[in-house]
C-alpha positions as CSV (number, residue, x, y, z in Angstrom):
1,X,-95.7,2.8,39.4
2,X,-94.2,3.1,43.0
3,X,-96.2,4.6,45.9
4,X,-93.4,7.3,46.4
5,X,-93.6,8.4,42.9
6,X,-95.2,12.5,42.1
7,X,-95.0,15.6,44.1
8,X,-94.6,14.6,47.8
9,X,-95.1,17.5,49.7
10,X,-94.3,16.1,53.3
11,X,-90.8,16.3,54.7
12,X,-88.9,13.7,54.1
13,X,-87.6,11.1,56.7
14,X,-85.9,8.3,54.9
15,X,-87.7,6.1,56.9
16,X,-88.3,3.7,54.0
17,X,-89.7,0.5,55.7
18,X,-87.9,-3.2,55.8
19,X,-91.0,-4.9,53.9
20,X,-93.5,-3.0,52.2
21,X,-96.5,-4.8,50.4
22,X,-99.4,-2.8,48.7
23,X,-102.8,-4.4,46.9
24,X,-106.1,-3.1,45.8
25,X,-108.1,-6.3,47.2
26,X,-112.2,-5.4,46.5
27,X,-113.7,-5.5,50.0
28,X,-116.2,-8.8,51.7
29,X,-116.4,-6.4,54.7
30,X,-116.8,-2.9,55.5
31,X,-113.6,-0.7,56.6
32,X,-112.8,2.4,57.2
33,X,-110.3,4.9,55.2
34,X,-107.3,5.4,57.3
35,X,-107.1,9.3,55.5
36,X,-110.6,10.4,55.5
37,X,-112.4,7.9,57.9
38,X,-115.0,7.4,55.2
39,X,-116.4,3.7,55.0
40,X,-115.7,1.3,52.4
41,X,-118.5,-1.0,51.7
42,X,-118.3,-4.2,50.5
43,X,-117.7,-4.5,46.5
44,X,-115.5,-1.3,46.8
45,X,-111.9,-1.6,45.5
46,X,-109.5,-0.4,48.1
47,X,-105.6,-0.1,48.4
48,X,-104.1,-2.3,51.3
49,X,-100.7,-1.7,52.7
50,X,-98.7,-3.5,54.8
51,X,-95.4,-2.6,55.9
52,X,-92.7,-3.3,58.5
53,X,-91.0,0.3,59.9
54,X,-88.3,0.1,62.8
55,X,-89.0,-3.8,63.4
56,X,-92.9,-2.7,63.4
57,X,-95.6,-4.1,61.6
58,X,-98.3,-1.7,60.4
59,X,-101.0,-2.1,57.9
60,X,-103.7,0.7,56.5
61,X,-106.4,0.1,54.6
62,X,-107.0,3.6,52.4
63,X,-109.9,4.3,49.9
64,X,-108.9,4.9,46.3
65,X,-109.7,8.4,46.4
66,X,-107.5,9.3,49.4
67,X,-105.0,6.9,48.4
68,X,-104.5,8.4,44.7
69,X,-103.7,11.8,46.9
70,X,-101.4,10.2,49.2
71,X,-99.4,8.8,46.3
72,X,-99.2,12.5,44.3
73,X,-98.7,14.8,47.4
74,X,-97.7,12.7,50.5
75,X,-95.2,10.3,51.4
76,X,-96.6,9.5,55.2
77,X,-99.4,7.0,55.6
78,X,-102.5,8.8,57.5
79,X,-100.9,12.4,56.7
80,X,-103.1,13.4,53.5
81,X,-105.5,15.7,55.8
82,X,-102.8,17.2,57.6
83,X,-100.7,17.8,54.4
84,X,-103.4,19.3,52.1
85,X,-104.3,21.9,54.7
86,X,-100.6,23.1,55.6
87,X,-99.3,23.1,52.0
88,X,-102.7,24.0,50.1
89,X,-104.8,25.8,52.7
90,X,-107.5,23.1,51.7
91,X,-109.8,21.7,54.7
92,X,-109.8,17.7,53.2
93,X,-112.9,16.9,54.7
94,X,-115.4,19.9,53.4
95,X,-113.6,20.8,50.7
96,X,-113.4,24.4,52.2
97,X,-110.7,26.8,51.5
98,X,-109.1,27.6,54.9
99,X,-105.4,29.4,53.7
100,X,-102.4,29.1,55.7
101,X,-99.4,31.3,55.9
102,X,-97.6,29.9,52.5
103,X,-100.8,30.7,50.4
104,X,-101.8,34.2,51.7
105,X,-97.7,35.2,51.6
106,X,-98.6,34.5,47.7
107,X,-101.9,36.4,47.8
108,X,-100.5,39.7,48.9
């Protein structure tokens, strides 16, 4: 399946990058989620992306939760906050429903 495939939500750019390289390596050390900032502990499958944009090299190490939302609603690495609270009204972190001007234009 390719990263950009599902409902992306996020404007889109066309900045598709020169060299793009994704894995799901299981981690020796603990990172941090580039979405949520949660940790991911060792023995934890994660997805690791590395990609060349505009002749820069920039890599993101994601947990698999955020990065399964990233792939259905958002196109932009480090976006999946940002795009779940302007298009669903959804604080990512607490889970709490917030609205925003698209949703409550549907409510009433």
């Amino acid at each position: 399946m390719n990263r950009m495939e599902g409902v992306c939500v996020c404007e889109d750019t066309g900045d598709q990058p020169s060299m793009f390289r994704a894995t799901n390596p299981v981690a020796r050390k603990r990172h941090e989620c580039c979405e949520c900032g949660e940790a991911i502990v060792p023995g934890e499958t994660y997805e690791r992306v590395f990609g060349v944009w505009w002749g820069d090299a920039e890599s993101f190490t994601t947990c698999l939760p955020c990065a399964t939302l990233r792939k259905q609603y958002c196109c932009h690495f480090t976006k999946v906050q940002d795009t779940l609270r302007e298009t669903l009204g959804m604080d990512y972190v607490t889970g709490e429903w917030i609205g925003n001007s698209l949703t409550q234009e549907r409510l009433h």
